[in-house]
Biotite code that builds the C-alpha atoms (Angstrom):
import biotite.structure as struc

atoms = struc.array([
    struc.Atom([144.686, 72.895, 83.001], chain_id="A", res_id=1, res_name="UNK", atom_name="CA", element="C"),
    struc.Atom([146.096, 76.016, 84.729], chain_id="A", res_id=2, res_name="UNK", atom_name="CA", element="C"),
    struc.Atom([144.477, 78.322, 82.589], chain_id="A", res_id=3, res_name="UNK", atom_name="CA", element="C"),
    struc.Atom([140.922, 77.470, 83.417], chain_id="A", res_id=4, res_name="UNK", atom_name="CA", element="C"),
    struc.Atom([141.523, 77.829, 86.452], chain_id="A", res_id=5, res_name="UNK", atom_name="CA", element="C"),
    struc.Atom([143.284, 80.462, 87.060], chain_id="A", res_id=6, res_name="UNK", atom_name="CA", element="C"),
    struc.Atom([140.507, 82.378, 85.182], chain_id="A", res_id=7, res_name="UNK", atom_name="CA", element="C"),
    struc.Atom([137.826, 80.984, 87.574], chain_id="A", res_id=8, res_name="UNK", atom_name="CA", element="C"),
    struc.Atom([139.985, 81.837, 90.542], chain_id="A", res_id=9, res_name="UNK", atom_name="CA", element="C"),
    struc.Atom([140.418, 85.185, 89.380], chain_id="A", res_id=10, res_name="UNK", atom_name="CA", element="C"),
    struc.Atom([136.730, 85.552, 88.702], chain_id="A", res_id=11, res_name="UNK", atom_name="CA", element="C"),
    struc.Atom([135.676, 85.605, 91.810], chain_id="A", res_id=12, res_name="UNK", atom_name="CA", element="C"),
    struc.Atom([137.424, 88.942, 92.929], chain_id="A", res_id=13, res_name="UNK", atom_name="CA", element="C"),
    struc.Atom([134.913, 91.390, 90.489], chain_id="A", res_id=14, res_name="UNK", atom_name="CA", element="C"),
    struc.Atom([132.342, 93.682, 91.217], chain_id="A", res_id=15, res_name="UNK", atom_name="CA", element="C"),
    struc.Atom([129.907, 92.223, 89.234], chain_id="A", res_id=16, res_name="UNK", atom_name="CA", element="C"),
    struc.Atom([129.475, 89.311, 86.958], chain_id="A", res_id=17, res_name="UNK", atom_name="CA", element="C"),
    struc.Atom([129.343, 91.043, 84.664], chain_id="A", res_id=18, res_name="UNK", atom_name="CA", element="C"),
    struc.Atom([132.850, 92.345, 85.421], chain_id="A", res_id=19, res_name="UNK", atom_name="CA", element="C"),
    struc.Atom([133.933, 88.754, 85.872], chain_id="A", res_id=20, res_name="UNK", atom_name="CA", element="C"),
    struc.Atom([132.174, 87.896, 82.311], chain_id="A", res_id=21, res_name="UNK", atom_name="CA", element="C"),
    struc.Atom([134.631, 90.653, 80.781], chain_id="A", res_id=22, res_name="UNK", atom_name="CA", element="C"),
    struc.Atom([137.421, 89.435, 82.931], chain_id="A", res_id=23, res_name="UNK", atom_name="CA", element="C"),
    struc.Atom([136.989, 85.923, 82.113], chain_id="A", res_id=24, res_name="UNK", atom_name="CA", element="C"),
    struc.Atom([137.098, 86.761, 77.892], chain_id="A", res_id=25, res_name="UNK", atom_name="CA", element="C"),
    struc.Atom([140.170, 89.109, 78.354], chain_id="A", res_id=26, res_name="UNK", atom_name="CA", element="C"),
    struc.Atom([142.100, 86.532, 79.975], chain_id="A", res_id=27, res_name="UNK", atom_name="CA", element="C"),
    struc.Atom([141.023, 83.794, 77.564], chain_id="A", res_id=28, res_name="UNK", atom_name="CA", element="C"),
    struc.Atom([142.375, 85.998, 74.842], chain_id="A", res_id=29, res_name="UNK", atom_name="CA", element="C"),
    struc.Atom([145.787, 86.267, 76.403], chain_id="A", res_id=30, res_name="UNK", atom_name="CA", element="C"),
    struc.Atom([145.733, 82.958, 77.077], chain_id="A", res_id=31, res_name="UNK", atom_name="CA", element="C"),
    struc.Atom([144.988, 82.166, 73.125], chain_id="A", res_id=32, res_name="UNK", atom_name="CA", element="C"),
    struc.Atom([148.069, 84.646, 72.433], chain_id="A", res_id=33, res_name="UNK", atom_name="CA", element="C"),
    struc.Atom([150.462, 82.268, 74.709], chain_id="A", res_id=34, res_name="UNK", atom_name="CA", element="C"),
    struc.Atom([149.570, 79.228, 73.106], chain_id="A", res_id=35, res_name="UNK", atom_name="CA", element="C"),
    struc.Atom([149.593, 80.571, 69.499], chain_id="A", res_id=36, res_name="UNK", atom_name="CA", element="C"),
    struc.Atom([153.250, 82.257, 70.356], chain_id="A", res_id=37, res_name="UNK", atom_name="CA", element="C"),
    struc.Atom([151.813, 85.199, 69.499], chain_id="A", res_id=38, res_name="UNK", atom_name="CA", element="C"),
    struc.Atom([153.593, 88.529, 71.428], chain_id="A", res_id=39, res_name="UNK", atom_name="CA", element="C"),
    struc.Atom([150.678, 89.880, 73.707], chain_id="A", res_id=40, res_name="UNK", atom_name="CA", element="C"),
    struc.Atom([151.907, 93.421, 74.397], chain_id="A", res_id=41, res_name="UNK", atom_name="CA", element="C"),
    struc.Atom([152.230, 93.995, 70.781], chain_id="A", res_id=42, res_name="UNK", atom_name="CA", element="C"),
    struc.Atom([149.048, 92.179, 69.756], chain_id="A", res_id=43, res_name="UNK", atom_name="CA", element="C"),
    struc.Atom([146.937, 94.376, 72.299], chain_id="A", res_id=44, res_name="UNK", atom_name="CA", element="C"),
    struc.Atom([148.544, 97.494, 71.266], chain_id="A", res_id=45, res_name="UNK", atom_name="CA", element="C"),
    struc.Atom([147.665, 96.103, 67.697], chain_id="A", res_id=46, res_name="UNK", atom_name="CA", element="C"),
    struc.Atom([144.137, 95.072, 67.861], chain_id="A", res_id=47, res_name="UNK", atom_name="CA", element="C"),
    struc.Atom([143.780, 98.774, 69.459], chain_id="A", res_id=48, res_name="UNK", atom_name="CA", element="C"),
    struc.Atom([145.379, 101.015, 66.150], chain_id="A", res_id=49, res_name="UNK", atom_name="CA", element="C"),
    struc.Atom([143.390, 98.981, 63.806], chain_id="A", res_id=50, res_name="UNK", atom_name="CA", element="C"),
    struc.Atom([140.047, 99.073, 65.972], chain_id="A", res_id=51, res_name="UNK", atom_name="CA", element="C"),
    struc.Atom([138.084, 100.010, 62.559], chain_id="A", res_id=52, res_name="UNK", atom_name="CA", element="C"),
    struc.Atom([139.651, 97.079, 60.676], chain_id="A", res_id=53, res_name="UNK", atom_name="CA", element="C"),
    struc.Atom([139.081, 94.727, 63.555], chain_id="A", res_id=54, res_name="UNK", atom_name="CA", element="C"),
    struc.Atom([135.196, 95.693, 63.582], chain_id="A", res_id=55, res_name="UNK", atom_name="CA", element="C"),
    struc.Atom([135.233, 95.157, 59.187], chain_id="A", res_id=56, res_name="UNK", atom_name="CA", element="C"),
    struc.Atom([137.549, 91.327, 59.865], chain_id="A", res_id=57, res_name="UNK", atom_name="CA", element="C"),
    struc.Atom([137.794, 90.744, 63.330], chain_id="A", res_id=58, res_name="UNK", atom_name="CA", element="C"),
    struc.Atom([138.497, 87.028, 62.087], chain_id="A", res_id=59, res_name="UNK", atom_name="CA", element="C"),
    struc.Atom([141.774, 88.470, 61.018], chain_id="A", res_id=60, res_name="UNK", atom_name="CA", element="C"),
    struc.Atom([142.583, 89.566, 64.636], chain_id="A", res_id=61, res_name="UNK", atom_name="CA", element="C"),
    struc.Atom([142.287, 85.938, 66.045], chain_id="A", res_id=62, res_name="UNK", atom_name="CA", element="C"),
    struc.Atom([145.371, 85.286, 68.125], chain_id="A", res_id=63, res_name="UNK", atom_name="CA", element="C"),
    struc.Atom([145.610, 81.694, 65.559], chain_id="A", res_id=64, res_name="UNK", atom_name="CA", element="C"),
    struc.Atom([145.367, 84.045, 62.566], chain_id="A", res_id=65, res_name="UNK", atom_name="CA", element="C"),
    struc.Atom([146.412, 87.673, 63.608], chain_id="A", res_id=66, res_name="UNK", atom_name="CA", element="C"),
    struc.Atom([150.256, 87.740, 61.977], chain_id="A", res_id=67, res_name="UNK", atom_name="CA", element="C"),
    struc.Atom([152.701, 90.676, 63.948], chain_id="A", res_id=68, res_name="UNK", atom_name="CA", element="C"),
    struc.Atom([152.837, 93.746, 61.976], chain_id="A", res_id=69, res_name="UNK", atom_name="CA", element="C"),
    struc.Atom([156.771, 92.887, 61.806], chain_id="A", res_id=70, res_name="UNK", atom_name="CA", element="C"),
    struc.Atom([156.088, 89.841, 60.117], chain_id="A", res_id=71, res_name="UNK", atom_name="CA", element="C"),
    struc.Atom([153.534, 91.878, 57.833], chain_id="A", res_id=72, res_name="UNK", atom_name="CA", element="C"),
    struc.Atom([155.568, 94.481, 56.704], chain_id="A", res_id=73, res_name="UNK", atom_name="CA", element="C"),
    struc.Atom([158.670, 92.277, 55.728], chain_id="A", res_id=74, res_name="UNK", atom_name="CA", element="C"),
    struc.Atom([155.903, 89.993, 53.567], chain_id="A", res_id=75, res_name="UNK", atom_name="CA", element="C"),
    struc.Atom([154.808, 93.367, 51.882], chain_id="A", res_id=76, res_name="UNK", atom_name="CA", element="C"),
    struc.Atom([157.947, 94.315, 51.296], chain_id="A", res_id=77, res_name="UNK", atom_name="CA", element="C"),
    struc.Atom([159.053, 91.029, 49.485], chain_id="A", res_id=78, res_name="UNK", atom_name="CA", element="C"),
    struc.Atom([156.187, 91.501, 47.292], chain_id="A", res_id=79, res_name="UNK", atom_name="CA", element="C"),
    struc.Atom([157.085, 95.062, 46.206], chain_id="A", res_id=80, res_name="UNK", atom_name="CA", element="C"),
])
């Protein structure tokens, strides 16, 4: 129950709502990364190399489906 509201707390400190509205989805996304276990610095930094293959799949850059690239390049590698 924190979550919620710490993203409607946080809300009301933008510019605009429309501000907030951005705000409000960035921190759901980190949010998603925390309870999927999923490393946020390195997700972020992922989602914004591969900001052409997120646009073609972006259901592949989930936080409940993205995989690390670590984890990605040792499954290539086993397949090789």
């Amino acid at each position: 129950m924190k979550a919620p509201v710490m993203i409607r707390k946080n809300a009301y400190f933008y510019r605009t709502s429309y501000g907030a509205r951005v705000g409000g989805i960035i921190l759901s996304v980190l949010i998603s990364c925390r309870l999927n276990q999923t490393n946020i610095w390195n997700y972020l930094v992922s989602v914004l190399k591969k900001s052409a293959g997120v646009k073609r799949n972006p259901g592949a850059f989930l936080p409940w489906n993205y995989q690390g690239e670590e984890v990605a390049a040792r499954e290539q590698s086993r397949a090789a």
